[in-house]
N, CA, C and O atoms as a DFTB+ gen file, in Angstrom:
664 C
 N C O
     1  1       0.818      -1.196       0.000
     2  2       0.000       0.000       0.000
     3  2       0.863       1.263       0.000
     4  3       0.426       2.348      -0.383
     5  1       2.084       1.077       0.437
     6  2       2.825       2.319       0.806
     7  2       3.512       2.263      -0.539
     8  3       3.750       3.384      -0.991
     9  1       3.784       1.540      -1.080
    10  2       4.554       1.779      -2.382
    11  2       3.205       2.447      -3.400
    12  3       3.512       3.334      -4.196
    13  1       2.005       2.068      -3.342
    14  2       1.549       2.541      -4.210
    15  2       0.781       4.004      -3.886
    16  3       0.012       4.522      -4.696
    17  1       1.167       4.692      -2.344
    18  2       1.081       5.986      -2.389
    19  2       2.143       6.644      -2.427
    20  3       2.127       7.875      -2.400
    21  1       2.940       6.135      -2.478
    22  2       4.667       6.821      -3.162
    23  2       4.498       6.940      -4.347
    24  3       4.194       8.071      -4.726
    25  1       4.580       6.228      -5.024
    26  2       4.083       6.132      -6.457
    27  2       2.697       7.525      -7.153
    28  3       2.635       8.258      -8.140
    29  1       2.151       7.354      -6.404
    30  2       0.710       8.599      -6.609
    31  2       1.442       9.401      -6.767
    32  3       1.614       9.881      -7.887
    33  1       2.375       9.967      -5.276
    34  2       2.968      11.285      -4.988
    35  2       3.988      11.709      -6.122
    36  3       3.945      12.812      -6.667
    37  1       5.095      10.522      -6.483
    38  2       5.866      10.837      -7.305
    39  2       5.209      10.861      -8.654
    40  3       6.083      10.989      -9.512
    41  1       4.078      10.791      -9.143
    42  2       3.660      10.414     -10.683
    43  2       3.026      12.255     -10.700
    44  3       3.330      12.994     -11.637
    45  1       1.936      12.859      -9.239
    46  2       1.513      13.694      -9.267
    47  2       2.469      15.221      -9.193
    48  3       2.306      16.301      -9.762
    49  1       3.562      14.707      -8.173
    50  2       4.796      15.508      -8.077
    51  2       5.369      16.165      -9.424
    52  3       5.704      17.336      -9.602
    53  1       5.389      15.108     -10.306
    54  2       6.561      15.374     -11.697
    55  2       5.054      16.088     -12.519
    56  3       5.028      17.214     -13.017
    57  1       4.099      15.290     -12.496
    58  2       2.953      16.428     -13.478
    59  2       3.066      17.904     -12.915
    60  3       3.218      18.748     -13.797
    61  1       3.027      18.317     -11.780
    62  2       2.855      19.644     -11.648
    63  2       4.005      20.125     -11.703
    64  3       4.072      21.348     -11.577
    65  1       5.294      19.352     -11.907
    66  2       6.247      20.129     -12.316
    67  2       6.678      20.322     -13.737
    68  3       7.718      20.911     -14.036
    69  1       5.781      19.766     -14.667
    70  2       5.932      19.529     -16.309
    71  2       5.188      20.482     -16.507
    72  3       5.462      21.271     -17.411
    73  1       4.052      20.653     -15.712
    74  2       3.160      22.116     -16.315
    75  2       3.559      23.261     -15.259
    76  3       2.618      24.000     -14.971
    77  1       4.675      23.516     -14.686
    78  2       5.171      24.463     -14.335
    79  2       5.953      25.083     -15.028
    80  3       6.049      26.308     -15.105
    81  1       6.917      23.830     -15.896
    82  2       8.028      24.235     -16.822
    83  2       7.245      24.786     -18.167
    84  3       7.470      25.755     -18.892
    85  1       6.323      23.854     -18.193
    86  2       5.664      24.480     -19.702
    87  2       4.956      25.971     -19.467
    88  3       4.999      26.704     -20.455
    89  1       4.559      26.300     -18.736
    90  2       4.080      27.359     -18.488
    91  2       5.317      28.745     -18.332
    92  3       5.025      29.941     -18.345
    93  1       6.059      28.435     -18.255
    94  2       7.361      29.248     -17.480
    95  2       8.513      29.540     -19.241
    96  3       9.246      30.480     -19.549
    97  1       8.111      28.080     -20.089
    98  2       8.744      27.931     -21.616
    99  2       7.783      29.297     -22.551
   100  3       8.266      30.103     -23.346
   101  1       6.545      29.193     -22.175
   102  2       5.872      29.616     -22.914
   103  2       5.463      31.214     -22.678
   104  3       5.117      32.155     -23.391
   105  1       5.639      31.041     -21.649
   106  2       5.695      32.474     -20.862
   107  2       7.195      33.393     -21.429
   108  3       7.145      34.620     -21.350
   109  1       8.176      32.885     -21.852
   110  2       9.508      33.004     -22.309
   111  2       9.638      33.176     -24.062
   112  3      10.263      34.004     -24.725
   113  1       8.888      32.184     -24.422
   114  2       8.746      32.597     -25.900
   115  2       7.463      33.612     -26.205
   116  3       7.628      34.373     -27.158
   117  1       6.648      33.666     -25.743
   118  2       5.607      35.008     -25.660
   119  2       6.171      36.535     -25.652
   120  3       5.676      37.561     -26.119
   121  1       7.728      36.245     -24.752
   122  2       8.093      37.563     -24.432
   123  2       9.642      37.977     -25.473
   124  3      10.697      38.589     -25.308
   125  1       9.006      37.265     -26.480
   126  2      10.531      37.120     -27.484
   127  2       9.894      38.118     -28.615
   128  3       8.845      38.760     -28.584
   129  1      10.952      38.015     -29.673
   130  2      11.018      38.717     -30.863
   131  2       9.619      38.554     -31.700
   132  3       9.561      37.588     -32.462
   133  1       8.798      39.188     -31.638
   134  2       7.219      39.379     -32.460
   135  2       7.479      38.479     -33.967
   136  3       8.535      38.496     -34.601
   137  1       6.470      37.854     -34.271
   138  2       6.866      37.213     -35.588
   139  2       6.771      37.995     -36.417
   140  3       7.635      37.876     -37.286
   141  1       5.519      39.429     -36.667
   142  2       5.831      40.280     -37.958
   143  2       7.164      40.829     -37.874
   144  3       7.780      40.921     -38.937
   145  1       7.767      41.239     -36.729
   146  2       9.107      41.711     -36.768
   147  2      10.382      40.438     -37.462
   148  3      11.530      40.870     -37.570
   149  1      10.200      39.394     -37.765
   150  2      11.195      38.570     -37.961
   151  2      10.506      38.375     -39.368
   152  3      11.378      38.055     -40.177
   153  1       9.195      38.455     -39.986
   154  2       8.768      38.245     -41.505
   155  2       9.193      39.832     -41.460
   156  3      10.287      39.748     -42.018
   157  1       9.056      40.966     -41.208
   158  2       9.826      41.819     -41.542
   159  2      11.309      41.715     -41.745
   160  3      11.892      42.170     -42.730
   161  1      11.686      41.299     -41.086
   162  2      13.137      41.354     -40.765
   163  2      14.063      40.372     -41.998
   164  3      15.187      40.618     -42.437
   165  1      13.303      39.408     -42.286
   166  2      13.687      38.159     -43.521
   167  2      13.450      38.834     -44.424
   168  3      14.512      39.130     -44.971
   169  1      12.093      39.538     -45.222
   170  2      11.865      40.186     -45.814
   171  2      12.865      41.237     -46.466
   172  3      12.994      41.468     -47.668
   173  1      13.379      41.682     -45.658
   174  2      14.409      43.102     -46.200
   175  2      15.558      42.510     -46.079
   176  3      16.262      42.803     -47.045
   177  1      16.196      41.663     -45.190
   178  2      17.465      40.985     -45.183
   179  2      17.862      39.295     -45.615
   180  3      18.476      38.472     -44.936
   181  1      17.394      39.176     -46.698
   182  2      17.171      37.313     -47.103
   183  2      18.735      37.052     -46.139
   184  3      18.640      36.425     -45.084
   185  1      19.973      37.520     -46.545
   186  2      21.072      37.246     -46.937
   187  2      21.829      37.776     -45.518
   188  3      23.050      37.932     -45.563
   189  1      21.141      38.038     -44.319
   190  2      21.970      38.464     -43.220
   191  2      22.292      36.746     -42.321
   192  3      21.808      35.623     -42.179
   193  1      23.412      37.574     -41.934
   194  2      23.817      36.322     -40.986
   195  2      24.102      36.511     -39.695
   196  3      24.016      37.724     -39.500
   197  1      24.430      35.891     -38.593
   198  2      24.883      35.897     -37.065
   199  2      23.596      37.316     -36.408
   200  3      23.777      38.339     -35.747
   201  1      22.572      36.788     -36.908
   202  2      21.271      37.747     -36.350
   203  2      21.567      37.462     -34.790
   204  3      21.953      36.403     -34.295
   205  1      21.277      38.721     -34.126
   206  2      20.942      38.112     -32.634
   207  2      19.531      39.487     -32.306
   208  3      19.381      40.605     -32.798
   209  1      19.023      39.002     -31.658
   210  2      17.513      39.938     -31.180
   211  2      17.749      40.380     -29.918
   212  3      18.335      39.650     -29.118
   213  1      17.204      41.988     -29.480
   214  2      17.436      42.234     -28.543
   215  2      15.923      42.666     -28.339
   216  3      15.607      42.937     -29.498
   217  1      14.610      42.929     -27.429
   218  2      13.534      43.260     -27.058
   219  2      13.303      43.891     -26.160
   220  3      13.336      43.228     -25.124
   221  1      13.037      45.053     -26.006
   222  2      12.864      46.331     -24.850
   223  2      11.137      46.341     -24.921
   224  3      10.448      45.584     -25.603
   225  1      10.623      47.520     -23.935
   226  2       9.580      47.350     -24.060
   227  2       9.181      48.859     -25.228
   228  3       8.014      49.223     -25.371
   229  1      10.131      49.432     -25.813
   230  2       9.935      50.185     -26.532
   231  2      10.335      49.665     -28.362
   232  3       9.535      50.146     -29.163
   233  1      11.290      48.905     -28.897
   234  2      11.315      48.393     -29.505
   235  2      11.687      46.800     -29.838
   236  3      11.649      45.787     -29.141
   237  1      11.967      46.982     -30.869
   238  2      12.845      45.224     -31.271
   239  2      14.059      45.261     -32.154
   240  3      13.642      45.661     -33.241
   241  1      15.298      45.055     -32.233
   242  2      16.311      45.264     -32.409
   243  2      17.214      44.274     -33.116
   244  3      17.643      43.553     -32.215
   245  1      17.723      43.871     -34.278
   246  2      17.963      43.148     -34.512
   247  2      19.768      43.331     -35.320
   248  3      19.987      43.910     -36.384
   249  1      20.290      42.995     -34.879
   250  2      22.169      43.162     -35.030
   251  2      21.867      41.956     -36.006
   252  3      20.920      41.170     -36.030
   253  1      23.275      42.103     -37.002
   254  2      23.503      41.345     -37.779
   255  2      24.750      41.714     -38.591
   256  3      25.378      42.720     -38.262
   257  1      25.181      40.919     -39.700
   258  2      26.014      41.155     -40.468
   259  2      25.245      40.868     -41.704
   260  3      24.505      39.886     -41.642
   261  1      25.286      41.761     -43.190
   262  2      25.449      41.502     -44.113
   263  2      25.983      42.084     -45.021
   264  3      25.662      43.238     -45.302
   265  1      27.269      41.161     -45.931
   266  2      27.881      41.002     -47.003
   267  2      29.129      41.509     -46.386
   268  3      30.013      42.022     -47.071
   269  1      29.256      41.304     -44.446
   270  2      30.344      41.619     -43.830
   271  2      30.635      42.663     -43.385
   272  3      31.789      43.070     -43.247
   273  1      29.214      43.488     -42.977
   274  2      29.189      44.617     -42.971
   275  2      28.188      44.652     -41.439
   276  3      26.988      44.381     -41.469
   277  1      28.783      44.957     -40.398
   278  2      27.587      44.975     -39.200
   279  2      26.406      46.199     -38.981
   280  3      26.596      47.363     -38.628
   281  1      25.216      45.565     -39.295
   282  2      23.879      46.443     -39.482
   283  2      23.393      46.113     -37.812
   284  3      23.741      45.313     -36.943
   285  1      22.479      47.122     -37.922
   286  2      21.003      46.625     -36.823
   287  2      19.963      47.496     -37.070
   288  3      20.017      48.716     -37.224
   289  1      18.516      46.372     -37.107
   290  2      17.795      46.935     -37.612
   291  2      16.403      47.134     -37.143
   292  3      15.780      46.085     -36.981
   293  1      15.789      48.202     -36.896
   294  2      14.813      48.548     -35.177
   295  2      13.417      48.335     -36.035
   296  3      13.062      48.616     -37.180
   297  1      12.888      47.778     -35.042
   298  2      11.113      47.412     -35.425
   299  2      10.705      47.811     -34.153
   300  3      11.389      47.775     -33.130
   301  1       9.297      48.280     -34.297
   302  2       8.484      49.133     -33.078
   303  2       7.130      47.787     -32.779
   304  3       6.388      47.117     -33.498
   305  1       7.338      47.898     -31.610
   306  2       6.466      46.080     -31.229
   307  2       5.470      45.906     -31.579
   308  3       4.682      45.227     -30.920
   309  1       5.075      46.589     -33.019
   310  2       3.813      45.559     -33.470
   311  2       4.871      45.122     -34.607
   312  3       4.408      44.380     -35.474
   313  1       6.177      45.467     -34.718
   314  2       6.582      44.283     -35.485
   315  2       7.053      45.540     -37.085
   316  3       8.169      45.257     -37.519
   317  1       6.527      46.445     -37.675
   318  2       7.017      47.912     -38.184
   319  2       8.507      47.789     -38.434
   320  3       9.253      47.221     -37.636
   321  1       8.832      48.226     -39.334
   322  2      10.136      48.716     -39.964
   323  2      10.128      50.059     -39.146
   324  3       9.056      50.610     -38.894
   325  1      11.482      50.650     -38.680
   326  2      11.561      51.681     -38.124
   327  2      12.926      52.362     -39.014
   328  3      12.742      53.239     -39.858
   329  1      14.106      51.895     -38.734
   330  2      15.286      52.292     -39.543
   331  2      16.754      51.226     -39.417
   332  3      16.681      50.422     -38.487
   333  1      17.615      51.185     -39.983
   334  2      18.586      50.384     -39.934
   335  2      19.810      51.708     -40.128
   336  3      19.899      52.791     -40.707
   337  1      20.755      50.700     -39.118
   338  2      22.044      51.606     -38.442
   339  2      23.115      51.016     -38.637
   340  3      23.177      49.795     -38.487
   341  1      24.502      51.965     -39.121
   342  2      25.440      50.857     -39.349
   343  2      26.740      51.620     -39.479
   344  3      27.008      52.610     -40.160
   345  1      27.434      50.942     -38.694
   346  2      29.053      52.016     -38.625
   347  2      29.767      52.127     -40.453
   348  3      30.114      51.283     -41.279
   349  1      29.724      53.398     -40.431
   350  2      30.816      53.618     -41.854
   351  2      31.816      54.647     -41.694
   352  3      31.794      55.647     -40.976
   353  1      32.895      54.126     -42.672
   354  2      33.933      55.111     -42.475
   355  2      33.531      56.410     -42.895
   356  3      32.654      56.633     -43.729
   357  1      34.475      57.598     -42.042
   358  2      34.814      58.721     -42.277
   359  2      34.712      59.524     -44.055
   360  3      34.273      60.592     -44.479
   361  1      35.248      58.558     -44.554
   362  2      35.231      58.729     -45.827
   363  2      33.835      58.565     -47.066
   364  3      33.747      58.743     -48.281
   365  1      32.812      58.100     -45.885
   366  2      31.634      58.151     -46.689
   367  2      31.025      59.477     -46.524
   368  3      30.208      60.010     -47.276
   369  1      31.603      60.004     -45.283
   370  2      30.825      61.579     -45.421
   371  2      30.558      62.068     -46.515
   372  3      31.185      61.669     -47.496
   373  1      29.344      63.279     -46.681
   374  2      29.677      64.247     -47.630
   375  2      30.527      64.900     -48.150
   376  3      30.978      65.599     -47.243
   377  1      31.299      65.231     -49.503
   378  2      32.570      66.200     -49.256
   379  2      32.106      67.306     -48.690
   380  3      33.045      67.780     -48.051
   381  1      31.076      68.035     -48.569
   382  2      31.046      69.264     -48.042
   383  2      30.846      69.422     -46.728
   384  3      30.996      70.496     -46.145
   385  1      30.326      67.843     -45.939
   386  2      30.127      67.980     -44.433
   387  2      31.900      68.076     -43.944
   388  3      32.354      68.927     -43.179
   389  1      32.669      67.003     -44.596
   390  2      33.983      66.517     -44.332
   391  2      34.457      68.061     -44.376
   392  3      35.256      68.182     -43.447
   393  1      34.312      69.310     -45.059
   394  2      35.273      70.286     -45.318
   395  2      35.252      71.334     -44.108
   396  3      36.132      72.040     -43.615
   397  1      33.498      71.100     -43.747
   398  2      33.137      71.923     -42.841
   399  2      33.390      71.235     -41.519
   400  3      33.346      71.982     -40.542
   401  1      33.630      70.040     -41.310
   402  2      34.265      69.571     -39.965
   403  2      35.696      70.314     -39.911
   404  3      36.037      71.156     -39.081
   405  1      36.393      69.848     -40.901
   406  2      37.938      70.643     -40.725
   407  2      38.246      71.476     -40.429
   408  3      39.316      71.724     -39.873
   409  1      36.873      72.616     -40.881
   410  2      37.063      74.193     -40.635
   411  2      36.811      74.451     -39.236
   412  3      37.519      75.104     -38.469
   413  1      35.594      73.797     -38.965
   414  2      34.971      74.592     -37.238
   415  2      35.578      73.711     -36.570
   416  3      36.208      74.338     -35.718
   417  1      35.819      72.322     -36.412
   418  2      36.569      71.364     -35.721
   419  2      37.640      70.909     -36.010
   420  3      37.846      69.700     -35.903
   421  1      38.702      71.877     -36.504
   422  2      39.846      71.295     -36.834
   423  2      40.807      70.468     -35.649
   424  3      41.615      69.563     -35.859
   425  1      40.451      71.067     -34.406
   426  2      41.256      70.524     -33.332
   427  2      40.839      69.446     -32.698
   428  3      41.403      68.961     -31.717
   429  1      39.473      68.869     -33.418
   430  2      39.038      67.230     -33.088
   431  2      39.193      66.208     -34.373
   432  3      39.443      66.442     -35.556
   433  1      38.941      64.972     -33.656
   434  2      39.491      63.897     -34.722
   435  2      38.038      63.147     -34.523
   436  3      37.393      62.752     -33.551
   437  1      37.828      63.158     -36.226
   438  2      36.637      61.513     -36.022
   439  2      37.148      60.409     -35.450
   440  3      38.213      59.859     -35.731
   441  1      36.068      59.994     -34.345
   442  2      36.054      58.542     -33.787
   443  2      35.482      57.287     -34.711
   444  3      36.065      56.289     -35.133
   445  1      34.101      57.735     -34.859
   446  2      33.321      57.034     -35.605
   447  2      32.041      57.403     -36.289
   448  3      31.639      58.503     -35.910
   449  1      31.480      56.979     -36.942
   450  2      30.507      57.560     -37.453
   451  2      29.612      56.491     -38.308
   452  3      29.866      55.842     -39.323
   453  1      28.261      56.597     -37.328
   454  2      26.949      55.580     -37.678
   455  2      25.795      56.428     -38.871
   456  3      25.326      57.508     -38.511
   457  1      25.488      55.974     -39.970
   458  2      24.426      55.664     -40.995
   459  2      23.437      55.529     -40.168
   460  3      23.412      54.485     -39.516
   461  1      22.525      56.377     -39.995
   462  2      21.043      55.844     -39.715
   463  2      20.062      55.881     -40.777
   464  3      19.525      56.988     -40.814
   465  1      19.777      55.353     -41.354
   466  2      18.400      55.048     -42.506
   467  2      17.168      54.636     -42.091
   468  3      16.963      53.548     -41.553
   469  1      16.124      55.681     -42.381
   470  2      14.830      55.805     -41.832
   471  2      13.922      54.962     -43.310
   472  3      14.084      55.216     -44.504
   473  1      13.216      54.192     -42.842
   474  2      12.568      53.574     -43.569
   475  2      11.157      54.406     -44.548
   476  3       9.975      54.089     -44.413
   477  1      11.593      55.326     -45.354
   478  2      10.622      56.238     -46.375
   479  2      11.150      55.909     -47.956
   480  3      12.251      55.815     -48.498
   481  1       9.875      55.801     -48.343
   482  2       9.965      56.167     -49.817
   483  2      11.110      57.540     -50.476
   484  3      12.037      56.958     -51.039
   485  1      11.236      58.527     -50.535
   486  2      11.461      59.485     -50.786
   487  2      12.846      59.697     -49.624
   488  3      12.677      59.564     -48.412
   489  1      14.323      60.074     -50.302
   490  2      15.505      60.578     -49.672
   491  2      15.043      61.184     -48.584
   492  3      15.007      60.675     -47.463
   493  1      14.447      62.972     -49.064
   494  2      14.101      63.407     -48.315
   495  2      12.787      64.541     -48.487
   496  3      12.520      64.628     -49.686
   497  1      12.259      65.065     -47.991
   498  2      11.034      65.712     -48.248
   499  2      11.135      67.070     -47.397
   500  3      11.650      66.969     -46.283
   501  1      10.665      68.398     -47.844
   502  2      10.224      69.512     -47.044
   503  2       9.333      69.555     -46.776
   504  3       8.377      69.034     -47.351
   505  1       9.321      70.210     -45.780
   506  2       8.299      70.691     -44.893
   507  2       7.499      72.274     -44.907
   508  3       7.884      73.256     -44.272
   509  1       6.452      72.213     -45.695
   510  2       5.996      74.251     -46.101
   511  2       5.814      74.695     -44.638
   512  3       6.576      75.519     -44.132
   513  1       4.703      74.087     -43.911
   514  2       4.731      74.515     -42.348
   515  2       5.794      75.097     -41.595
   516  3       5.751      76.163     -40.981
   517  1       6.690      74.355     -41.689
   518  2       8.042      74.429     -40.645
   519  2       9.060      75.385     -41.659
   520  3       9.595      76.422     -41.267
   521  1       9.201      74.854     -42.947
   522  2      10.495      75.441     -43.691
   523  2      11.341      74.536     -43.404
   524  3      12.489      74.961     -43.532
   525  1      11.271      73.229     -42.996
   526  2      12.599      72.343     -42.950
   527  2      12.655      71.491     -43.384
   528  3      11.562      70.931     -43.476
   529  1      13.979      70.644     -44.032
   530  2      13.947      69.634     -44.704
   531  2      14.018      68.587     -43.927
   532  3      14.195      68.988     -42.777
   533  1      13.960      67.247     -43.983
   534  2      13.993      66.193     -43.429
   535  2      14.039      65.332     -44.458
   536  3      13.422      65.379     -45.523
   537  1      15.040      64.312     -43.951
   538  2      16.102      63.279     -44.497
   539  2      15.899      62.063     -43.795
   540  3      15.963      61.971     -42.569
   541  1      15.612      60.965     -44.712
   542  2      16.246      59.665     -44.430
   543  2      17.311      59.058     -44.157
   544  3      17.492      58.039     -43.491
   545  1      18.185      59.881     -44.824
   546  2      19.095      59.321     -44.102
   547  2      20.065      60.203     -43.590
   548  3      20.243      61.239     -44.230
   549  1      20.725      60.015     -42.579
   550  2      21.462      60.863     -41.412
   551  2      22.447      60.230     -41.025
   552  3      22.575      59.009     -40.942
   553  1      23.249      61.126     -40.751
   554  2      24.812      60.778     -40.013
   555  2      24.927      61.161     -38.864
   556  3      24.461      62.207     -38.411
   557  1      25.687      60.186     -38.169
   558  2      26.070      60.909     -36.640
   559  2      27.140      60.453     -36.700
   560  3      27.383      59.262     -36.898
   561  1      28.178      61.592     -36.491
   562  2      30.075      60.912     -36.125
   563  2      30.333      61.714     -34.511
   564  3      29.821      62.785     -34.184
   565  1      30.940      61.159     -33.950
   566  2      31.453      61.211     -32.640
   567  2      33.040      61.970     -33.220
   568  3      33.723      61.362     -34.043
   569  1      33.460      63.275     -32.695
   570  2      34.487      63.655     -32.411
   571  2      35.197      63.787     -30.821
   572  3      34.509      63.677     -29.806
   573  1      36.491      64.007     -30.799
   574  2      37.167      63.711     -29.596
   575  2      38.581      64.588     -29.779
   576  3      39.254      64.362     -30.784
   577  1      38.940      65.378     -29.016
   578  2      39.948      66.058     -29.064
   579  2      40.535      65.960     -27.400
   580  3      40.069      65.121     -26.629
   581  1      41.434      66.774     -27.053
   582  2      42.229      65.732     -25.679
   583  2      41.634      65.918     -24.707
   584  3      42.357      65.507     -23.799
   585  1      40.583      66.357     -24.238
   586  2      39.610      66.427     -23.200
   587  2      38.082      67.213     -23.402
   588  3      37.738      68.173     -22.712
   589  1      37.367      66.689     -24.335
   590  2      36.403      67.001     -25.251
   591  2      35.723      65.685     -26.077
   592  3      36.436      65.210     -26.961
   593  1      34.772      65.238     -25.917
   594  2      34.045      64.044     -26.853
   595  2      32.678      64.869     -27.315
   596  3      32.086      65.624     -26.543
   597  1      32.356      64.674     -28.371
   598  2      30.987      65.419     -28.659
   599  2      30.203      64.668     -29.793
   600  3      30.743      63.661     -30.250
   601  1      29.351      64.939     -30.143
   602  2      28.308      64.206     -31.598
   603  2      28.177      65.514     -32.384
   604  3      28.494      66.657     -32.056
   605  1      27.671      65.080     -33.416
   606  2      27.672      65.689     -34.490
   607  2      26.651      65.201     -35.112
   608  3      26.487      64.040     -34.737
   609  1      25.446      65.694     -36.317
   610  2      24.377      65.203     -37.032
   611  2      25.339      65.565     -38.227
   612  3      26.292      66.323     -38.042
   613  1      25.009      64.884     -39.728
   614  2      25.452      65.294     -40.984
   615  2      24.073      65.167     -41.725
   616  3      23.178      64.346     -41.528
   617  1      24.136      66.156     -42.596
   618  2      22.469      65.210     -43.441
   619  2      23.525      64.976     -45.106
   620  3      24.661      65.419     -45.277
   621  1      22.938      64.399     -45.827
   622  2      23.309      63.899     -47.159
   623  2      23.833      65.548     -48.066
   624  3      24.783      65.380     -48.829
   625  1      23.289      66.965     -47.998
   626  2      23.546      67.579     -48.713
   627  2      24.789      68.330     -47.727
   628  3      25.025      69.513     -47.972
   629  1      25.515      67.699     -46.706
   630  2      26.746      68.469     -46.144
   631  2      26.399      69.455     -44.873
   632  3      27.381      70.062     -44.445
   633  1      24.988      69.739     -44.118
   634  2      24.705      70.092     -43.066
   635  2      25.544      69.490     -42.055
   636  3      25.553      68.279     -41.839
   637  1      26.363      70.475     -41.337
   638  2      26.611      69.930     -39.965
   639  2      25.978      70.701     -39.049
   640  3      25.869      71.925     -39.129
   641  1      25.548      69.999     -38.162
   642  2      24.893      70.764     -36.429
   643  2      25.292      69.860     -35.502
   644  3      25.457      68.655     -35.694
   645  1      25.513      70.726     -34.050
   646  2      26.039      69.984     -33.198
   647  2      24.727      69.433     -32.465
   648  3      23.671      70.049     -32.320
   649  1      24.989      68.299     -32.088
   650  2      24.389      67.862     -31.218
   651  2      24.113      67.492     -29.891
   652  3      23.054      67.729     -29.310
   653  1      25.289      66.786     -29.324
   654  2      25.546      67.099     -28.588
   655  2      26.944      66.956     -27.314
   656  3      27.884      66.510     -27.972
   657  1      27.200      67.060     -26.522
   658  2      28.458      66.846     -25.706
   659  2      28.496      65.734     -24.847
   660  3      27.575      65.547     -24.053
   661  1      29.703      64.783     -24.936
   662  2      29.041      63.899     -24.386
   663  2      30.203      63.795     -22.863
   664  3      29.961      63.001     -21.955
């Protein structure tokens, strides 16, 4: 008799611990990378590799490499294209942003400088309301001189503005 209420305990024991784990698995993949964000994400990148996902409660984030080139690329949690970001050299600047760094910042040196690409039809578009242009795509380079780090915005036609000090 005693073996077969050992037996109960251990058969009932391990069930409530199989639907503890399953509950705790599922609770874990619920709180992962949205699937329109990953049919987005395949969609625009067939050909990326070493993807890894990162999930905040403000977006979805996705690092990668393609054609050897390290991207990441932000979706807003219903899963939305937002923009893709990606370190490039110095030398992709504008010539006219590059001339006007030399002039007002001659005594800092580029660190680095990230591509942000906003997901629009159209480069860039004005604004009659405001009077301002706005761009898809944007530069930010980090300068550094011997006790001084700061950012910088570039837009595609050679605008520099500071941004800010860091």
């Amino acid at each position: 008799m005693k073996k077969i209420l050992y037996f109960t305990l251990l058969v009932v024991g391990l069930s409530v611990k199989g639907y503890a784990d399953d509950k705790i698995k599922s609770e874990k993949k619920d709180a992962g990378v949205s699937y329109f964000a990953q049919n987005n994400f395949l969609s625009k990148y067939q050909n990326a590799q070493d993807v890894n996902w990162t999930v905040t409660p403000e977006f979805q984030k996705a690092s990668f490499s393609l054609e050897g080139v390290k991207m990441a690329a932000f979706f807003d949690i219903n899963g939305d294209f937002i923009a893709t970001t990606q370190y490039v050299d110095a030398s992709k600047l504008p010539a006219r942003s590059k001339s006007r760094i030399q002039k007002l910042y001659k005594e800092y040196k580029i660190e680095e400088v990230v591509r942000y690409d906003l997901d629009a039809a159209d480069e860039s578009h004005f604004d009659l309301l405001t009077g301002k242009r706005f761009y898809n795509t944007v530069y930010f380079a980090s300068l550094k001189n011997s006790d001084q780090k700061m950012v910088l915005k570039i837009t595609p036609d050679g605008e520099v503005s500071f941004l800010k000090e860091l």
